[in-house]
N, C-alpha and C positions, 0 to 999 in steps of 0.2 A: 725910712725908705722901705718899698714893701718892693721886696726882691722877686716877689713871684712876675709885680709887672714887667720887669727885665725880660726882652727878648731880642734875639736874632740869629740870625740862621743864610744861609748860602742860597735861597731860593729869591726866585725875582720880585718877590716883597719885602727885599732887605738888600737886593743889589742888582742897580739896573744899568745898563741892560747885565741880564743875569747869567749871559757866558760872552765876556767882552773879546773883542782881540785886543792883540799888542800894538799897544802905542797910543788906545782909546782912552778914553775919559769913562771912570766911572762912578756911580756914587754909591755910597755904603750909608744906610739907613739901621738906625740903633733905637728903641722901645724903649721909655719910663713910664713911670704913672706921671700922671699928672698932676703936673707942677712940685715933683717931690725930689727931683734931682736939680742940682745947682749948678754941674758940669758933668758933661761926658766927655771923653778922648778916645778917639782912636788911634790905638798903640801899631805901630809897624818893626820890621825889625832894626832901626833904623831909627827911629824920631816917634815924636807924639803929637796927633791935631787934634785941635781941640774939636768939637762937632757945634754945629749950630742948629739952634731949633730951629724947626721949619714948619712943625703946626702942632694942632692938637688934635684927636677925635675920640668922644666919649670918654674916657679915664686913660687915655696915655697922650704923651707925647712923640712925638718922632725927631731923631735928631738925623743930622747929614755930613757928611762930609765929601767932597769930590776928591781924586786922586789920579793922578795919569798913571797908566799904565806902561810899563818896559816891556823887553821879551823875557824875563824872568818871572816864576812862581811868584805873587803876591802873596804875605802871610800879615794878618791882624788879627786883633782881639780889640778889649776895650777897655777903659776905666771909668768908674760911676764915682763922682761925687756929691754927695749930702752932707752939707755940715762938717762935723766929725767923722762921718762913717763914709768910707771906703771901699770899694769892692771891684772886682774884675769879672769880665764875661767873656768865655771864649765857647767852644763848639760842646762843652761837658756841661754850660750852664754858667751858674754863678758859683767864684770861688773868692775865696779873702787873698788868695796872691796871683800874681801872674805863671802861668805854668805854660810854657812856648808849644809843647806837644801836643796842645788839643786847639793851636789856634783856627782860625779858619784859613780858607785858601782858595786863590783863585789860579789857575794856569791861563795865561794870556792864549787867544787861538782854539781851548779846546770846546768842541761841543759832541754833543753824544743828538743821535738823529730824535727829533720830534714825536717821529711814530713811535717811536720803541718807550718812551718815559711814562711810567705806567702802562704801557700796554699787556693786555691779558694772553699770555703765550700759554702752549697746550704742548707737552713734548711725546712723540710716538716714538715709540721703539716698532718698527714698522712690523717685523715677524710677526708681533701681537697683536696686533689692531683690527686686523680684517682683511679676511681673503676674500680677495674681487675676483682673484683669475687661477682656480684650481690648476691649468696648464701650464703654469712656472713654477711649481712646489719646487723644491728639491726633492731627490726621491730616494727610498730605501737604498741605499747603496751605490750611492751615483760618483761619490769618492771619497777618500779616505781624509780625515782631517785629526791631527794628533793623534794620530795610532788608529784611530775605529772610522768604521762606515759611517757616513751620515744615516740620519733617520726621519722619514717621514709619520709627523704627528698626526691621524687621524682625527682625536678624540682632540676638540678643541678646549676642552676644559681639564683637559690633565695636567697635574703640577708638574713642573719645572723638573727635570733629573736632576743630579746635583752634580755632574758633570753634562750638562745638556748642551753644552756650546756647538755641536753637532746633530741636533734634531732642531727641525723648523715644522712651525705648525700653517708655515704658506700664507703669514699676512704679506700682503703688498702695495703698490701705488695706485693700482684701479682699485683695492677695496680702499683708501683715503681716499678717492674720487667721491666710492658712492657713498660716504659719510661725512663728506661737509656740508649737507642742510642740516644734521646733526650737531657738526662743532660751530657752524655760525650760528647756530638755536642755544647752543651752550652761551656763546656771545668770545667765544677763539677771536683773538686778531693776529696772533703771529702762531705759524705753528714751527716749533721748534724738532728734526728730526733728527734720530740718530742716525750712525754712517748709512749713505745710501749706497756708496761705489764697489765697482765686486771687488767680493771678500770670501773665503771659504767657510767662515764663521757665523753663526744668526746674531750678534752680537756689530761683527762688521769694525772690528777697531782695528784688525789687521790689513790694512788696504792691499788690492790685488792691482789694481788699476784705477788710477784717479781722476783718468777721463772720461768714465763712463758711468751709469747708474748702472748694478749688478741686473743681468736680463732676471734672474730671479724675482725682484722685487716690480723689473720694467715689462718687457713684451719677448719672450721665444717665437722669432718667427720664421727659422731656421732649424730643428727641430733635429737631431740624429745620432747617431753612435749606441754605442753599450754602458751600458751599468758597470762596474766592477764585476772580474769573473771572481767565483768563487773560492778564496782563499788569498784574495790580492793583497798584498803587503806594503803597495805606494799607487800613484796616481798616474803611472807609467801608460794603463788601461784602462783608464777611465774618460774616453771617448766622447760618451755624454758629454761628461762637464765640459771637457777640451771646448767641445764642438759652442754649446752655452753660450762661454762667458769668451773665446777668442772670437769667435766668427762677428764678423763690421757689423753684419744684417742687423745683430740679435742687438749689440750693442748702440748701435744708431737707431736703431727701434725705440730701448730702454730711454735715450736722452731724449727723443721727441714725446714721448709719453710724458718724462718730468715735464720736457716745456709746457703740455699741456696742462698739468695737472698746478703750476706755478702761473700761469695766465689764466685760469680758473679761479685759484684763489684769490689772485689780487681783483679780477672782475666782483670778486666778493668784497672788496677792500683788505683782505688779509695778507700779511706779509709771510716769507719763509727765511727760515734761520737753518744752514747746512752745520754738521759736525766734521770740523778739518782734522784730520788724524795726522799732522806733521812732522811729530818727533818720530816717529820710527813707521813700518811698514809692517807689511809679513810675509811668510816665507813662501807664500805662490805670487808676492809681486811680480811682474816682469821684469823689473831690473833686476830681480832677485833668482826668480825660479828657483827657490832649493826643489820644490814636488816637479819641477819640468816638464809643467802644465803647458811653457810658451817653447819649447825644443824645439819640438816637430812641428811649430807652426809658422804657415807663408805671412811675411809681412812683420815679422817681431823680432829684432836684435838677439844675439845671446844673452842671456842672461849673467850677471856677475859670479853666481855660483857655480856655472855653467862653465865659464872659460874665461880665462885672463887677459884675452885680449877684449872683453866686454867693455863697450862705451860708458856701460854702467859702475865699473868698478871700483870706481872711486865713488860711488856713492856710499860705501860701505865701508868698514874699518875692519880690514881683514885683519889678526893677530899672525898669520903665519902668511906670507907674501911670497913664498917662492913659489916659482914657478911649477913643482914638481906637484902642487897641492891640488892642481886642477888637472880633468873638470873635477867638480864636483867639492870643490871646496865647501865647508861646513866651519870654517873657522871662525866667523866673522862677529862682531859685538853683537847680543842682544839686548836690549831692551830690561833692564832688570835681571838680565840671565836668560832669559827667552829666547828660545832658537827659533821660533815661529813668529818673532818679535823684531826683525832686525833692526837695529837704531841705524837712524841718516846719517850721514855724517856730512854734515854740511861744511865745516871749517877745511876741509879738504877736497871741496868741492863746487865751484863757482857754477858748474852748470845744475847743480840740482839744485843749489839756493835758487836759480834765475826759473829753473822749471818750477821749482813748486809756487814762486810768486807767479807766474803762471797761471797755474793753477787756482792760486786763490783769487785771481783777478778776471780769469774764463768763468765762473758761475756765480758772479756779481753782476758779468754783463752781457748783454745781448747776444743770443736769442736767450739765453736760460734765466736772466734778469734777478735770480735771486739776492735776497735783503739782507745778508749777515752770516757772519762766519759765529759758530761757538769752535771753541780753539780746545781738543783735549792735552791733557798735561802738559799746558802751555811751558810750564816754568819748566821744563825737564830737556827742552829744544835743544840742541848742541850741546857741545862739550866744557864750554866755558859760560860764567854768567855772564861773561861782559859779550860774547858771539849773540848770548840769547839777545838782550836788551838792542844790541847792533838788528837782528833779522828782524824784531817785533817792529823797531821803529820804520824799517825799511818794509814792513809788511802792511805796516799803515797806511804810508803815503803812497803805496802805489794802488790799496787794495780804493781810498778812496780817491785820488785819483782817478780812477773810472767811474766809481758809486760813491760820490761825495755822504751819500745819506744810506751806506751799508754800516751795520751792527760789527763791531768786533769784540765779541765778549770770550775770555778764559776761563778753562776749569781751572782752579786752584785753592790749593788747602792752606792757609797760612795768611801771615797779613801779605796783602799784593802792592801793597804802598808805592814800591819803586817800581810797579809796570802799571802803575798808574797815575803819572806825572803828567799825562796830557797830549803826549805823543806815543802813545803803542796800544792798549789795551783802550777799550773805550769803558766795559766793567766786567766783573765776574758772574760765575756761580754765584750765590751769594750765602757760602756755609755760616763764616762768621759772622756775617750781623744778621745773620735772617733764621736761616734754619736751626742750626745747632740752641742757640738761644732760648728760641720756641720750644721747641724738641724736648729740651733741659726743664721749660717750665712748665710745659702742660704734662708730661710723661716720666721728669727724671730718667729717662730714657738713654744711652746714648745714639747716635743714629743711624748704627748697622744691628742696635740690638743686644749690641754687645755687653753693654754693662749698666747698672743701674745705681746712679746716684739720688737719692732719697733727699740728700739736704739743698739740691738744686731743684727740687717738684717745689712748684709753688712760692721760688725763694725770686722774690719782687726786687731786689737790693740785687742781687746778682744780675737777673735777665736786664735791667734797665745798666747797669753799669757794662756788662758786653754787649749791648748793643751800641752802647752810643760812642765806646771806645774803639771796636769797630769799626762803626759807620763815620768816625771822625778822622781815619787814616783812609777815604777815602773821597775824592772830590764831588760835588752836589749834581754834579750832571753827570757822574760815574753810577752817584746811588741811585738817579732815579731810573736809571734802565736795568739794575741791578737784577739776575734773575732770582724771583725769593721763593723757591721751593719747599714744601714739604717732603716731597717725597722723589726720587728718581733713580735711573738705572742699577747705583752702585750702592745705593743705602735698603735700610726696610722698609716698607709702606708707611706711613703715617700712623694710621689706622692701627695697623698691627702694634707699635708703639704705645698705643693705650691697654694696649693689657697688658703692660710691665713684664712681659715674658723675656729673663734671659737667654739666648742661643740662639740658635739656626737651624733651618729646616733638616738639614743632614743628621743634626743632632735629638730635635725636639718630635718632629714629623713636621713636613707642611700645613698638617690640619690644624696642627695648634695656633699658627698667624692669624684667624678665625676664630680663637676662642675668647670670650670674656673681653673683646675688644667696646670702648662707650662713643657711642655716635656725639652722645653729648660734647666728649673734650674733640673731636673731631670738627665739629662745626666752629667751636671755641678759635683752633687753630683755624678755620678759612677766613673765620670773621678778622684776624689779626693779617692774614696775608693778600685780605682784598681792600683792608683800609690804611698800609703800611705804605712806607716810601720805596718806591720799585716797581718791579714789574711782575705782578704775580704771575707765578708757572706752574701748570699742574699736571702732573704726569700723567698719564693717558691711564685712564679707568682710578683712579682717586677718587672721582666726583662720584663714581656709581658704587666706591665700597668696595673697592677690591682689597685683599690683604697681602699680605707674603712678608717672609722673612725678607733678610737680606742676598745679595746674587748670587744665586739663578732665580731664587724664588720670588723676588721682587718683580719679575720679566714675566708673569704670570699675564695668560692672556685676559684684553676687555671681555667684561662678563656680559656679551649679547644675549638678552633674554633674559638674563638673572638681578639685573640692574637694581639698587636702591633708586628708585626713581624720586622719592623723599629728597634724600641727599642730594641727587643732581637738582631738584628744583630747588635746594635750597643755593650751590653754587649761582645757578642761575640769576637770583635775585641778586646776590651779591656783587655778582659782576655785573648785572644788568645800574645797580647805584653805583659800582666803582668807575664807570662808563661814562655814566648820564655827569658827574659831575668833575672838574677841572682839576678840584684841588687835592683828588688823591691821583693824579699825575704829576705838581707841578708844584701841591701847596705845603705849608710849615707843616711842622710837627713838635707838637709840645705838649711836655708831662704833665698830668695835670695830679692823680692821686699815688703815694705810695702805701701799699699795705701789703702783708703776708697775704697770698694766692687773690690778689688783686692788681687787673690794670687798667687804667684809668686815662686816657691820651684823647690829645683834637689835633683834627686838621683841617686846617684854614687857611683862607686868602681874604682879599676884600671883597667877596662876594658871600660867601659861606664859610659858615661854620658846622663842624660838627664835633660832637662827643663816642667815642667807644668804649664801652664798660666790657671788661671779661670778670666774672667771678670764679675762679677757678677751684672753690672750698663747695664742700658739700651741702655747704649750710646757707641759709638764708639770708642776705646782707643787707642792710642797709644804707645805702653809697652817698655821700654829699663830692657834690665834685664841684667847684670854682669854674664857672663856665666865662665868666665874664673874662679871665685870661686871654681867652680867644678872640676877644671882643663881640660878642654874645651884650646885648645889653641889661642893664640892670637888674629890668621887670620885664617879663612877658614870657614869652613859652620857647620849648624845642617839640619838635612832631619825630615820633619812636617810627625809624621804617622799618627796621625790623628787630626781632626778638628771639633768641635764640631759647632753649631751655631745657630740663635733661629729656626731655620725651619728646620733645618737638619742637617747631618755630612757628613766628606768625609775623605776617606783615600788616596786620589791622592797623587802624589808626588809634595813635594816643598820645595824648599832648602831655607834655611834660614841664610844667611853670614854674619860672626862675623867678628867684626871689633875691632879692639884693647879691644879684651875681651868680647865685648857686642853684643847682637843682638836686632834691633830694629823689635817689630812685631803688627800691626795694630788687635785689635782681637774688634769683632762684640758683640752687644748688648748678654748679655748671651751667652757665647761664654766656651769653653775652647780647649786648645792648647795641646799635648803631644808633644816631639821633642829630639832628639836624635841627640851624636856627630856625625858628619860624618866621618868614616876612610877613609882615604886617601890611 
């Protein structure tokens, strides 16, 4: 039995329909060669059916089995019989025993939206990207945030301070206006941003107010007060900002600006994805006011810090509750220890759970209409796991509910297995099966910079076995909208990552995330993130070369003007093929070579095939890869669309002819290959 023909996989060429409901019929499709197995079964937890053939094409067979579906997880795998020899297949492959932990899985009910599975997302940290409207900076001294004045960035190319959370160098929402002919030329379909709602921070994870987009980033059309006088030690005087970020005008400005700029994109056909900040706040929220920003202002409650009889006060976990503590209480949980952090306390609190679903169900739907929540430190929500799992599920059904076909994806470090059962998250970040992996095998890198392991650069047996181990604690219509980043807010740039530099800006200098950096393994990695299962994300200025350690220095402004335009056109081809074809949203994915700093994988459906080769060795390879796997047939050719190589790429035409299944293809030190069946 030739175990490579063995195949299946959780995609709708192996189960149809391929996200069923409960109660439905479904059928589960299993690959042999042909005529070389004598039985298959598929194994439940539960009993074993046998599978019936049901055809043949080219060198396999296909086998089926129907199954009704309950309201519970579906879990199978499979058994191959030939003769004597024996074998199992589950989500890792083929193995000689049954092992339940990597079976496959279906949840009755769940589906992840359409747009979003493989769609090509773009994420801005807005500060950085482009100022459209110099008259919303924030300005020298406008108010005090962790101890010091803010500061206004002139020089749009200066590196990050390393306490910079309080200088803004004035990107905003009109300057993403006047740069999408740019990101749909890129070929963007979702743009993913970070927080937009005011916040005192250019970072924005401290929310001040969650109904409004910060008039900073929106429209000042209210305009007045003072700066900090000089020598001010709180935000007591600080007028301006008051006047800012409370006044209706400025803030009902700010939200019909989003609307616009969200009715723009989608007239593009683009979607938007918001950054929810739910587990805690910060300390100029309005239920919060520690800086008593919202005191002195008409139309705004006390704040909990403020005074004990605040409506807000239970939103909060004060540690000393007497009364004698107010105003001006400081007592209350932060967030890690963070006083400028305060955590929610939701389990004590029925109306801030009910306000933040709220919340998250007002900018899903009309007028603001946005597509998807990214959830930060989802897993950290409440006090208890079993609270967290109880709001995610209840965040689900109300948030689709309005937006049947809204994104709900989480940051999270770790497996997310159990908030990914079908009812709460729809997928992740995706550090573990996507970045970290990568990261390990083009770089040895680890992916703030911090450490360098050498026997993970290049180490083929590792990256394939954390990926798929990974990607197997996660459901198929979880992975394909998975975001799979290279590079974003909290990590080092990608880029900077190839030049194996230990440290961080504060320690190294900034100018070193620029030195000795190789375009070559740069490409390597897009070529793997635009032909992978998921949804490639690219953090905003990647594609033109930008560097930077890790945070602050990764928040490093788009280099207008300075741009690898090389680079960006090589993204562009990639996603203009990751686009043009079905099956790197939707189709298999199967191993095809293993070798030391080599990878070798296709992905297919019954329309197309293709092959990707990375050689990640500095040396010249010679690659035989078994295409016919794929179902590629015996003889004939694949057409190369593109060709990566250490100095450059090319999209020329060149055919590539298969000979009894295989194709032999010479690829260049740091090199990668895309390659396509040829139709005849």
């Amino acid at each position: 039995m030739n175990k490579k023909a063995l195949f299946c996989d959780g995609t709708g060429n192996y189960v149809f329909p391929p996200e069923p409901l409960a109660g439905q019929q479904v059928t589960l499709q299993f690959r042999t060669g042909a005529g070389e197995a004598d039985q298959v079964f598929l194994i439940t937890e539960s009993q074993e059916y046998e599978m019936e053939k049901r055809s043949t094409s080219g060198v396999f067979d296909y086998y089926a089995a129907v199954v009704q579906l309950g309201e519970d997880r579906f879990r199978y795998s499979f058994r191959v019989v030939a003769g004597e020899e024996v074998c199992y297949y589950n989500q890792f492959g083929v193995m000689q025993e049954r092992i339940t932990d990597y079976a496959f899985e279906i949840a009755p009910g769940f589906t992840t939206p359409d747009w979003a599975k493989g769609a090509v997302m773009y994420q801005i940290f807005v500060d950085r990207f482009y100022n459209g409207d110099p008259s919303n900076d924030v300005e020298d001294g406008e108010y005090i945030y962790i101890g010091e004045p803010t500061t206004r960035v002139r020089d749009w190319n200066k590196y990050p301070a390393d306490m910079g959370v309080r200088e803004f160098y004035g990107g905003d929402l009109k300057g993403v206006l006047e740069k999408l002919d740019y990101l749909q030329d890129l070929g963007v379909e979702v743009i993913y941003f970070n927080p937009l709602f005011v916040s005192p921070s250019n970072h924005k994870y401290d929310i001040q107010d969650y109904d409004y987009i910060d008039p900073h980033y929106g429209e000042i059309v209210e305009d007045g007060g003072e700066n900090l006088p000089l020598g001010a030690v709180d935000n007591l005087h600080a007028t301006k900002y008051q006047k800012r970020v409370t006044d209706r005008k400025n803030l009902e400005a700010s939200n019909r600006l989003f609307i616009r700029l969200v009715e723009e994109l989608h007239k593009r056909g683009m979607k938007v994805i918001l950054d929810g900040v739910f587990n805690h706040c910060g300390s100029f929220n309005k239920w919060m006011d520690r800086e008593r920003i919202y005191e002195g202002q008409e139309g705004y409650a006390k704040g909990a810090y403020i005074s004990s009889d605040s409506p807000y006060r239970s939103f909060f976990e004060f540690y000393d509750n007497d009364r004698s503590c107010w105003p001006y209480n400081g007592s209350y949980d932060g967030w890690w220890g963070h006083d400028t952090l305060p955590k929610l306390n939701y389990e004590d609190s029925a109306e801030l759970e009910d306000y933040i679903i709220s919340i998250g169900k007002k900018w899903v739907s009309p007028p603001y209409n946005v597509d998807g929540w990214r959830l930060d430190v989802a897993a950290d929500l409440g006090h208890s796991k079993e609270y967290n799992h109880y709001f995610w599920k209840r965040f689900r059904r109300e948030i689709k509910k309005v937006n049947p076909d809204a994104l709900i994806l989480a940051e999270h470090y770790g497996d997310p297995q159990e908030w990914l059962q079908g009812d709460e998250w729809d997928s992740v970040m995706n550090y573990d099966a996507f970045m970290e992996p990568v990261t390990w095998f083009l770089t040895g890198m680890e992916k703030h910079s911090d450490e360098d392991r050498e026997e993970l650069h290049g180490n083929t047996d590792s990256f394939i076995r954390a990926m798929f181990h990974h990607m197997s604690h996660m459901l198929t219509p979880s992975l394909q909208v998975a975001m799979n980043e290279l590079s974003n807010h909290d990590h080092s740039r990608f880029l900077t990552r190839t030049n194996h530099m230990v440290g961080r800006a504060k320690d190294l200098g900034p100018e070193k995330a620029e030195e000795y950096v190789n375009l070559a393994v740069m490409r390597e990695a897009v070529t793997i993130q635009m032909t992978w299962v998921g949804a490639p994300t690219i953090y905003y200025g990647d594609e033109a070369g930008q560097c930077g350690f890790t945070d602050p220095d990764n928040r490093r402004t788009y280099p207008w003007g300075t741009e690898d335009h090389d680079l960006i056109a090589f993204h562009k081809e990639l996603i203009r093929i990751h686009k043009q074809y079905e099956v790197f949203k939707t189709g298999s994915l199967q191993w095809l070579v293993k070798e030391e700093n080599l990878l070798a994988y296709g992905r297919f459906n019954s329309d197309d095939q293709f092959v990707i080769i990375i050689n990640h060795s500095s040396e010249l390879k010679e690659v035989h890869v078994p295409v016919w796997v794929l179902g590629v047939p015996l003889k004939g050719g694949m057409r190369r669309l593109i060709y990566s190589y250490e100095n450059g790429y090319t999209t020329e035409f060149d055919e590539i002819h298969v000979v009894d299944g295989e194709i032999v293809v010479n690829m260049g030190s740091h090199s990668a290959l895309v390659a396509k069946n040829k139709v005849f």
